[in-house]
C-alpha positions as CSV (number, residue, x, y, z in Angstrom):
1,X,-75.3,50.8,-143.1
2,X,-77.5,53.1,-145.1
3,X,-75.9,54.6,-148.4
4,X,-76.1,58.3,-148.8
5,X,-76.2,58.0,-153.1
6,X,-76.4,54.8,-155.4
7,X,-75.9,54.6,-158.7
8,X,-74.9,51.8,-161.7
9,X,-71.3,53.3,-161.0
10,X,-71.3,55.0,-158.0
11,X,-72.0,54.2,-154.0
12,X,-71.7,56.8,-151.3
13,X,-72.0,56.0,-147.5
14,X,-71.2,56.9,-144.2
15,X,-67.1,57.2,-143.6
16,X,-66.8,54.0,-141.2
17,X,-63.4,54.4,-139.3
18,X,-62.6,51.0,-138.4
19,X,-63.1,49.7,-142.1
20,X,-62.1,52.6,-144.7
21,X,-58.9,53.9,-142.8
22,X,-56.4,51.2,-144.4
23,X,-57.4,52.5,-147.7
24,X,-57.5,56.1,-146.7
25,X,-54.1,55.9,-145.6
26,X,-53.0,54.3,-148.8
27,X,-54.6,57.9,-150.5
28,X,-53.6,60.3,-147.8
29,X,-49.9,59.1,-147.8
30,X,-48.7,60.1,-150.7
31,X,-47.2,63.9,-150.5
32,X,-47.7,64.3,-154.0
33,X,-51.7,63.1,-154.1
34,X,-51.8,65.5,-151.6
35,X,-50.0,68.1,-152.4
36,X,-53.0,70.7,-153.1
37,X,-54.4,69.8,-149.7
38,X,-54.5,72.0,-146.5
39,X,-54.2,68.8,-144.3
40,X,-50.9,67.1,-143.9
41,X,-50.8,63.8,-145.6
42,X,-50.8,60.8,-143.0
43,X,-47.4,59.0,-142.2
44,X,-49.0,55.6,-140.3
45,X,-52.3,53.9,-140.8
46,X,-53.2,54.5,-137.2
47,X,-52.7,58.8,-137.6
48,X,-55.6,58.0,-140.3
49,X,-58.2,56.9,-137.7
50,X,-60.5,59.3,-136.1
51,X,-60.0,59.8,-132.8
């Protein structure tokens, strides 16, 4: 895996699915994190996965 940016602070990579949807779905499923967002916030782990 390459990272995109890396800083002291900060590390941005590549989304990876597989790995980062449990704590994507943790973010996306709360209404009111959400709230300001077109999407509709996720209700199950696996409706957080690309498919």
């Amino acid at each position: 895996m390459t990272n995109l940016l890396e800083t002291e602070h900060l590390i941005i990579r590549s989304w990876i699915p597989k790995c980062d949807a449990e704590q994507a779905f943790v973010i996306y499923s709360d209404p009111e994190g959400t709230n300001t967002q077109v999407l509709q916030y996720s209700t199950t782990p696996v409706s957080t996965r690309c498919t």
